[in-house]
C-alpha positions as a Python dict, from the first residue, in 0.01 Angstrom:
ca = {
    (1, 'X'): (0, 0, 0),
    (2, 'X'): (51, 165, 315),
    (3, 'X'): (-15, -57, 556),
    (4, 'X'): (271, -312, 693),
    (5, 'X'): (7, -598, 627),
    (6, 'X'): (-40, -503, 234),
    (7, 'X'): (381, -450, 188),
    (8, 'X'): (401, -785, 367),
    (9, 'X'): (211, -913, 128),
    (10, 'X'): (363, -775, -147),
    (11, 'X'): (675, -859, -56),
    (12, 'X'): (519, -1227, -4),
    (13, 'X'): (375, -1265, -368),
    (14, 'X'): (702, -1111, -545),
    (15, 'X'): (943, -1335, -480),
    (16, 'X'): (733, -1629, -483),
    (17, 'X'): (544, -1551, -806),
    (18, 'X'): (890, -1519, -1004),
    (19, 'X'): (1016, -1843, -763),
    (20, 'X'): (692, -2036, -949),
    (21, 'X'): (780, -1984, -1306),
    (22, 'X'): (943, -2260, -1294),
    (23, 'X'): (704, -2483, -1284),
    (24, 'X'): (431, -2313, -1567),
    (25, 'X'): (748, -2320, -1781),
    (26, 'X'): (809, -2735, -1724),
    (27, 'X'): (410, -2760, -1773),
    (28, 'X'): (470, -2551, -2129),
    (29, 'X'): (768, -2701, -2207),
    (30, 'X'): (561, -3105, -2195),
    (31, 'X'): (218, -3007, -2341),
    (32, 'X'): (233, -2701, -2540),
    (33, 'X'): (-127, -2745, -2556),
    (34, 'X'): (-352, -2361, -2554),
    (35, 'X'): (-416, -2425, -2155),
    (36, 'X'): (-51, -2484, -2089),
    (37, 'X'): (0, -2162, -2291),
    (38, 'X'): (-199, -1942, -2094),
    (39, 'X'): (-51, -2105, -1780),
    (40, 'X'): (300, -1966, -1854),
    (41, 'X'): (159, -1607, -1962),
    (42, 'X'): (-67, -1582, -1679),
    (43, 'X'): (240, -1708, -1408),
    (44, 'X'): (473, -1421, -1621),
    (45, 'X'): (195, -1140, -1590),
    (46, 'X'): (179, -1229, -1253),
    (47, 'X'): (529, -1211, -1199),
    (48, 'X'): (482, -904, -1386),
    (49, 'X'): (268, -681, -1192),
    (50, 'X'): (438, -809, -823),
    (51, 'X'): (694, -696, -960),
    (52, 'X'): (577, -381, -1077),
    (53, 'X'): (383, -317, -730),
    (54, 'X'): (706, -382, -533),
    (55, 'X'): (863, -102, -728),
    (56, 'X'): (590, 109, -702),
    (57, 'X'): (625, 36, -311),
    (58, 'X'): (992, 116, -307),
    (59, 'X'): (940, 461, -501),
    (60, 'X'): (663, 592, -358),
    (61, 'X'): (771, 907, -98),
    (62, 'X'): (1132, 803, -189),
    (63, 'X'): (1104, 464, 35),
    (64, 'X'): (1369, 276, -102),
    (65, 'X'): (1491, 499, -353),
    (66, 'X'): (1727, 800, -371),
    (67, 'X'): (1542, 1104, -326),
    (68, 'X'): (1773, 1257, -605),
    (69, 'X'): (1603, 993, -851),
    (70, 'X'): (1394, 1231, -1100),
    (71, 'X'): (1042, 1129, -1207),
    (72, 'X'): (1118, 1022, -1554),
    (73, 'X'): (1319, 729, -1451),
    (74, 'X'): (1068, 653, -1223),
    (75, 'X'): (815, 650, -1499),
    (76, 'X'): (1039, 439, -1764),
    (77, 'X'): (1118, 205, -1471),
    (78, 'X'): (740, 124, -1446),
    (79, 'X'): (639, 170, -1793),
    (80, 'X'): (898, -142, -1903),
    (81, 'X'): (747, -435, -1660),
    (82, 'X'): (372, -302, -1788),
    (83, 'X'): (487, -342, -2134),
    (84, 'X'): (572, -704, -2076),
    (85, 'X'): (246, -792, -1891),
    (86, 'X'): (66, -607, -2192),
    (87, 'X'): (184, -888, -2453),
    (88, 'X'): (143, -1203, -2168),
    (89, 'X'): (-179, -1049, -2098),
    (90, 'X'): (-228, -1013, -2507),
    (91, 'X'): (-121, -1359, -2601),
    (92, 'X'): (-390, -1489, -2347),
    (93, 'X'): (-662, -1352, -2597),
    (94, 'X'): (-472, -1520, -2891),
    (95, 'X'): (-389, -1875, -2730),
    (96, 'X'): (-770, -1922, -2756),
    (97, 'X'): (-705, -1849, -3152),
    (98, 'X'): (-388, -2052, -3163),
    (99, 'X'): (-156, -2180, -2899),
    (100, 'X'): (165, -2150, -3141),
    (101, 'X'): (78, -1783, -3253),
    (102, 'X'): (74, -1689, -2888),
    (103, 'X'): (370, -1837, -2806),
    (104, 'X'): (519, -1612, -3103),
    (105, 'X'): (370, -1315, -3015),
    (106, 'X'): (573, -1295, -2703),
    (107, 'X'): (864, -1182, -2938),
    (108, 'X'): (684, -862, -2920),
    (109, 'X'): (836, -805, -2589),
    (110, 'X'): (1177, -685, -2736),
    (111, 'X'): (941, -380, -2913),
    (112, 'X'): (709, -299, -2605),
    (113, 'X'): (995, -243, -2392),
    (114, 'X'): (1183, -57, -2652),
    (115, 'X'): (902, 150, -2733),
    (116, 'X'): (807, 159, -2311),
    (117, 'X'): (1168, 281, -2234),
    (118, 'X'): (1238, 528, -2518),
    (119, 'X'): (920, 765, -2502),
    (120, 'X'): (1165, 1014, -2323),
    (121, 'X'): (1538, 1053, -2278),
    (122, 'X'): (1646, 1093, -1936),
    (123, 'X'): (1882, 1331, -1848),
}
């Protein structure tokens, strides 16, 4: 992630992948069908993880971040976007199973980034 070519391109994918859920979400919203499903949760993993990485750019060696930020809010501040691409990632495996019961299992966000963001208290 060092290079300017690699932070270009994360910089490139970021914005764009969140810019394309749009359209997965207009696809999901007209077929609802298991392919349409794992359409939307593979666009909002993706969106996801470029997000995660651009964080993970800006905090690394205190880039873009206060150097006075301590290392358990860097932690919590990662551990919450993982937590959401766990259960897209998740409902992938169950949209094969049922297309419905994967769209409900995305409720489960609320708890994985309750239970991502509480492990420890910052002070």
């Amino acid at each position: 992630m060092g290079s300017p070519a690699s932070r270009e391109l994360i910089l490139l994918v970021g914005p764009s992948s969140i810019a394309f859920i749009p359209f997965p979400t207009a696809v999901l919203s007209e077929f609802g069908n298991r392919t349409a499903t794992i359409f939307y949760a593979l666009s909002i993993s993706l969106a996801g993880l470029s997000s995660t990485l651009i964080w993970l750019y800006a905090t690394h060696h205190n880039r873009l971040v206060d150097t006075q930020m301590s290392a358990a809010i860097r932690r919590r501040e990662t551990r919450g976007p993982l937590a959401v691409i766990g259960v897209f990632v998740f409902s992938i495996g169950v949209a094969f199973i049922n297309a419905d019961l994967a769209k409900l299992s995305w409720f489960f966000v609320t708890g994985a980034l309750w239970l991502a963001t509480r492990a420890k208290r910052v002070r």
